[in-house]
C-alpha positions as CSV (number, residue, x, y, z in Angstrom):
1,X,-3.0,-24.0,19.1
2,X,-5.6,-23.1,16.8
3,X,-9.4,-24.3,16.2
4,X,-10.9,-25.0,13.0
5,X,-14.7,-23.9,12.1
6,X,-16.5,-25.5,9.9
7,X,-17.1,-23.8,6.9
8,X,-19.2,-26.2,4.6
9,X,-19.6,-29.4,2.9
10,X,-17.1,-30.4,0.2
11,X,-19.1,-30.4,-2.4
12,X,-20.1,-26.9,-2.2
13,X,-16.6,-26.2,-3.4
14,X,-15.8,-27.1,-7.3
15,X,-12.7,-26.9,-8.1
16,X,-11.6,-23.2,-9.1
17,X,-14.7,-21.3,-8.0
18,X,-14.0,-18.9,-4.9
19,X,-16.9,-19.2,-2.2
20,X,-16.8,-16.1,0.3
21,X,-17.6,-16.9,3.9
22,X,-17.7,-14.7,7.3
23,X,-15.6,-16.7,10.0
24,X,-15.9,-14.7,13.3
25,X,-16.3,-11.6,11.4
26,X,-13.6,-11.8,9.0
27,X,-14.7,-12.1,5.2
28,X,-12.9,-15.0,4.2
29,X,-12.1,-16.6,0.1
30,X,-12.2,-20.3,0.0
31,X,-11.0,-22.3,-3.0
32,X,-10.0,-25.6,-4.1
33,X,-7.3,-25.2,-6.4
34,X,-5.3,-28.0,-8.3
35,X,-6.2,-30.8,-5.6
36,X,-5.9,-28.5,-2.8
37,X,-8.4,-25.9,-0.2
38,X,-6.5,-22.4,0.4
39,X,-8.3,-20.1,2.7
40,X,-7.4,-16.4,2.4
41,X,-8.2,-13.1,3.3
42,X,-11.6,-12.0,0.8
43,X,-10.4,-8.1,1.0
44,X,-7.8,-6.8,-1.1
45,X,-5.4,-4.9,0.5
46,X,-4.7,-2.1,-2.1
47,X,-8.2,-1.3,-3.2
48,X,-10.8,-3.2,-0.5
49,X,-12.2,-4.7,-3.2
50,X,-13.7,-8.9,-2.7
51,X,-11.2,-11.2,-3.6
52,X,-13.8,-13.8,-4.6
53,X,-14.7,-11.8,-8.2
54,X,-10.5,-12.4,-8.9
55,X,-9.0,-15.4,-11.2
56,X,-6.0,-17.7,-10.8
57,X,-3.5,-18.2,-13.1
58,X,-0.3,-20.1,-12.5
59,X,-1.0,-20.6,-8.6
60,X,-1.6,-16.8,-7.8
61,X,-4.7,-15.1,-7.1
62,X,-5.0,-12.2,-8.9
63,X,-7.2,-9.0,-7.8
64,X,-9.8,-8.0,-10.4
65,X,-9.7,-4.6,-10.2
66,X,-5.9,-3.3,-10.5
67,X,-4.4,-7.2,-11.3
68,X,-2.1,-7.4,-8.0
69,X,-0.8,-11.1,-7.6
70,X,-0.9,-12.9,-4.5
71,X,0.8,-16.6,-4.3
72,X,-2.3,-18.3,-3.0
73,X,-0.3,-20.4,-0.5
74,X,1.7,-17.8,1.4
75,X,-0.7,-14.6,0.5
76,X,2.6,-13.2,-0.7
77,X,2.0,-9.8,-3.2
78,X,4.0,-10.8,-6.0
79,X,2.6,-8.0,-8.3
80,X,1.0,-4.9,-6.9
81,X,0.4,-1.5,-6.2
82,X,2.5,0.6,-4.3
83,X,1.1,0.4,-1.0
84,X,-0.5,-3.0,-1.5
85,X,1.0,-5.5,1.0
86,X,0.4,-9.0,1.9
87,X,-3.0,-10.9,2.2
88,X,-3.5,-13.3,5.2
89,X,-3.6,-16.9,4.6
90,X,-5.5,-19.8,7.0
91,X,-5.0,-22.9,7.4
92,X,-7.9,-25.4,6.0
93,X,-8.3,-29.1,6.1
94,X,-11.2,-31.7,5.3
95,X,-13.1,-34.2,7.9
96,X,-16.0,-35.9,7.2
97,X,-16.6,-34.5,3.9
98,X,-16.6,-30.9,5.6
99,X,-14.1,-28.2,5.2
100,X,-13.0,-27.0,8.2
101,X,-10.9,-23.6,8.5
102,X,-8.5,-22.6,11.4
103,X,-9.6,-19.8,13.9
C-alpha cells in the first residue's frame, strides 16, 4: 500500500506548466495536463537532463534536449535514443485543494 506526500496547493499548478519537486530525494515533474495531474520521473533517462524544461504535444512528454517521447501516463519511451528506456510514473491525487503524490 502506498502513501501519498503532499506536494502543494492546486493552484500552484496551471494547467500545462511542469513544477519540479524533491519527494524523498527523488526529483520529481508534476503537471496538470488536459484535466488531469501526472507525476513523473524529472531526469531523462538518455541524457540526465530535467524533464521540467520539455513540452507536451499529443499526450507525450517530450525531452528537450534530443526530443525522446514518453506517454505521460505510463512513462512509456515512444521515441528515443538508443539506450533511452522508460521513465517512472506516480501516482497523484487531489484532497483539500492539495495535490498529494504516492510514496
Amino acid at each position: 500500500m502506498s502513501h501519498y506526500q503532499d506536494i502543494g496547493a492546486l493552484r500552484g499548478f496551471p494547467e500545462g506548466k511542469i513544477r519540479r519537486r524533491m519527494v524523498q530525494g527523488q526529483e520529481v515533474g508534476i503537471v496538470l495536463w488536459s484535466g488531469h495531474f501526472y507525476a513523473f520521473s524529472n531526469r531523462c533517462p538518455h541524457a540526465d537532463f530535467q524533464m521540467n524544461f520539455g513540452y507536451f504535444e499529443c499526450d507525450k512528454l517530450h525531452c528537450p534536449i534530443h526530443y525522446a517521447e514518453f506517454e505521460l501516463a505510463t512513462g512509456k519511451a515512444v521515441y528515443a535514443p538508443q539506450g533511452t528506456v522508460d521513465i517512472a510514473t506516480y501516482a497523484v491525487r487531489v484532497e483539500d485543494e492539495r495535490v498529494p503524490k504516492s510514496v
